[in-house]
C-alpha positions in Angstrom: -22.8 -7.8 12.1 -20.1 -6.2 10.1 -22.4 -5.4 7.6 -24.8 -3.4 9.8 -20.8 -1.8 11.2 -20.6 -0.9 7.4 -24.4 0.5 6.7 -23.5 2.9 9.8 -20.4 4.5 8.9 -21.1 4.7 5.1 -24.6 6.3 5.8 -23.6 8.5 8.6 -20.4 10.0 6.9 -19.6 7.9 3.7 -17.0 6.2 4.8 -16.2 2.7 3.1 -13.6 1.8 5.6 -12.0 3.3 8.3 -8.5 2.9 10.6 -7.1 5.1 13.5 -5.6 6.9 11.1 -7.0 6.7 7.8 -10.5 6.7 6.0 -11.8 6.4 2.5 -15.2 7.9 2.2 -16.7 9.3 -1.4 -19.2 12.1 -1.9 -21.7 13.1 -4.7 -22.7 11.1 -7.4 -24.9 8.1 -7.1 -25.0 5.3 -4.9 -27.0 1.7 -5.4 -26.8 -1.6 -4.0 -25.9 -4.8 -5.9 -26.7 -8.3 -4.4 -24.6 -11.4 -6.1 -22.5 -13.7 -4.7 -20.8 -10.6 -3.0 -22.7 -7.4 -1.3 -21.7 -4.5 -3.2 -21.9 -0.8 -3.9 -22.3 0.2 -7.6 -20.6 4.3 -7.2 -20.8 6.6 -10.5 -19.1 9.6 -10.8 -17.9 10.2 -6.9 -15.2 12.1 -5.7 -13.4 9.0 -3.9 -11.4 10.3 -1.3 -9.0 8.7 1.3 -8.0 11.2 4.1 -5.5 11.1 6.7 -5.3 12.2 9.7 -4.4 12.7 13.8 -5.8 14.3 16.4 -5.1 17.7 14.7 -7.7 17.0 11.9 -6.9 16.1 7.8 -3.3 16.0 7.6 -3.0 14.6 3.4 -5.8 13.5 1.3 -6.2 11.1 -1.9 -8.3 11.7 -4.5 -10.2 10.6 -7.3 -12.7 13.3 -8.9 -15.4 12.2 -10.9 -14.8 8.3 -10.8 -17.2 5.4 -10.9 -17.1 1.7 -9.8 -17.4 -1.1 -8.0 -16.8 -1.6 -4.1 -16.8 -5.5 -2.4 -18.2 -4.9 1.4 -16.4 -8.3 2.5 -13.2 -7.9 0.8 -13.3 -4.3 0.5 -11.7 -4.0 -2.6 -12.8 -0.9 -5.7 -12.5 -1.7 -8.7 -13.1 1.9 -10.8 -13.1 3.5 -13.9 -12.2 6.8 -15.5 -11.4 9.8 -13.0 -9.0 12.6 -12.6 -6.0 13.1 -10.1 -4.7 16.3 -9.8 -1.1 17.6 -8.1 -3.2 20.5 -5.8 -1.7 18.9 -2.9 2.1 19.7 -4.0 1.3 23.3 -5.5 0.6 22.8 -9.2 -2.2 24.2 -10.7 -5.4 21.3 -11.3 -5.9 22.0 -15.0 -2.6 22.2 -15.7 -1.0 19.1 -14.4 -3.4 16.1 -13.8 -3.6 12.3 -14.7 -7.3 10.7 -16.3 -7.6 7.3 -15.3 -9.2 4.2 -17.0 -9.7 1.2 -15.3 -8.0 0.7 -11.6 -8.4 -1.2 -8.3 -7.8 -0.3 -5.1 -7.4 -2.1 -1.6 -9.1 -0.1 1.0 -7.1 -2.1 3.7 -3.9 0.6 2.7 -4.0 4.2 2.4 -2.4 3.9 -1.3 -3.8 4.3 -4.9 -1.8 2.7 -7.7 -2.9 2.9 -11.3 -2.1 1.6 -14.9 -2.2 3.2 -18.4 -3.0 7.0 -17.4 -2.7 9.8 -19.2 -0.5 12.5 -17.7 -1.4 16.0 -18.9 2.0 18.6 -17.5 3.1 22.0 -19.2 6.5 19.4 -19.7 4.4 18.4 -23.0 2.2 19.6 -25.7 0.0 15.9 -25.7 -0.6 13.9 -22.7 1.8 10.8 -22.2 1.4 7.6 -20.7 2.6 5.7 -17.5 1.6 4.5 -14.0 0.0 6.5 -11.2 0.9 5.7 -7.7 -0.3 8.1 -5.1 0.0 8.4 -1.2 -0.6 9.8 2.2 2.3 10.8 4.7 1.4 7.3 6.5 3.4 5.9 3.8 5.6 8.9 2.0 9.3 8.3 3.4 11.7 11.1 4.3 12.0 13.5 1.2 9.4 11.7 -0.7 6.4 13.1 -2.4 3.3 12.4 -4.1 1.6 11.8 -6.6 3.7 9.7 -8.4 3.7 9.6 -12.0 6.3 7.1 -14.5 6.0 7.3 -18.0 6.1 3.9 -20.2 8.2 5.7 -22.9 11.7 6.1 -22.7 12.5 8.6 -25.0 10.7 11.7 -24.3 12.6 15.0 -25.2 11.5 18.6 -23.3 13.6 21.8 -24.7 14.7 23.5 -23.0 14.2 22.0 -19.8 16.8 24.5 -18.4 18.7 27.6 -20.6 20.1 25.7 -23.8 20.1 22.1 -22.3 17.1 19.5 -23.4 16.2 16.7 -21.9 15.8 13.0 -23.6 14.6 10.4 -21.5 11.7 8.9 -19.5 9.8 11.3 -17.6 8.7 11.1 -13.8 7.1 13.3 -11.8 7.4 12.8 -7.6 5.0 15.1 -5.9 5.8 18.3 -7.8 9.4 17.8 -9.1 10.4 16.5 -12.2 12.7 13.4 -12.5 14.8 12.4 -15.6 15.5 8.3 -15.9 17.2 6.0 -18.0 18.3 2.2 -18.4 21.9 1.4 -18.6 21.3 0.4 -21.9 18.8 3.7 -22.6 20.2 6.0 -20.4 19.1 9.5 -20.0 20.5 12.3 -21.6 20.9 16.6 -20.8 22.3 17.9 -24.2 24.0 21.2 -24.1 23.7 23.6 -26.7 25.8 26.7 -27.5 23.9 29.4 -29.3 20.8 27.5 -29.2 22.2 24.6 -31.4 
């Protein structure tokens, strides 16, 4: 049955689900089951990871330290809360740049991790800022695109001296480990250049 399939791969290498090319699996923490309507797995405080990878080995990784939720054996959907995602991947250093999480789902039939409302901490700003998480493997990054993907909800954020006397006022993105400015055509984005520092 699929859920004796299931019971072997999560209890021989963790893995929740897996493709040709892709798996999510979890390690550490604790790990119960919950009967209801649906079989589930009740996780808390896992590092949730989805790898992929080819005949080489782990190419690009996803994942979520220190997270805890919910995961649906027939539907295979998580639903978590609270966790970290760093930038490692790209360069930048883990407790300098890294998003905490709240509440999130996830659809274990993708290789993607999309999240709401999480706090970005980055050397950009003195206080974390707010926005949407989307993260990704190279099964789904296109040509010049990276990740993690951050986009902040406000639209007005200033950095000085982003570069020698120019600031920066605008929304604030960060793809993989460069730093996007953005606007609106009616709240565009602005470089201001100063002379002397004013």
């Amino acid at each position: 049955t699929n859920f004796l399939l299931f019971s072997v791969d999560f209890f021989r290498d963790f893995s929740f689900y897996k493709e040709a090319n892709y798996r999510w699996t979890s390690s550490g923490g604790a790990v119960e089951w919950q009967s209801g309507k649906t079989l589930q797995l009740k996780l808390q405080n896992v590092n949730l990871k989805c790898y992929y990878f080819t005949k080489e080995g782990n190419q690009d990784s996803i994942v979520v330290y220190q997270t805890s939720g919910l995961f649906d054996v027939q539907s295979k959907k998580w639903v978590g809360n609270a966790g970290m995602v760093t930038w490692e991947k790209v360069g930048l250093a883990k407790n300098q740049t890294y998003a905490v999480l709240k509440n999130y789902k996830c659809d274990f039939n993708s290789a993607k991790l999309k999240a709401d409302s999480v706090a970005l901490t980055t050397p950009y700003f003195s206080t974390p800022i707010w926005g949407k998480l989307t993260d990704l493997t190279y099964l789904d990054l296109n040509e010049n695109e990276s990740a993690p993907k951050f986009s902040s909800y406000e639209q007005r954020l200033k950095i000085a001296n982003l570069r020698d006397q120019i600031d920066y006022d605008g929304s604030f993105m960060l793809n993989g480990a460069d730093f996007l400015g953005k606007g609106t055509a009616n709240n565009p984005a602005k470089l201001i250049f100063k002379r002397g520092g004013k």
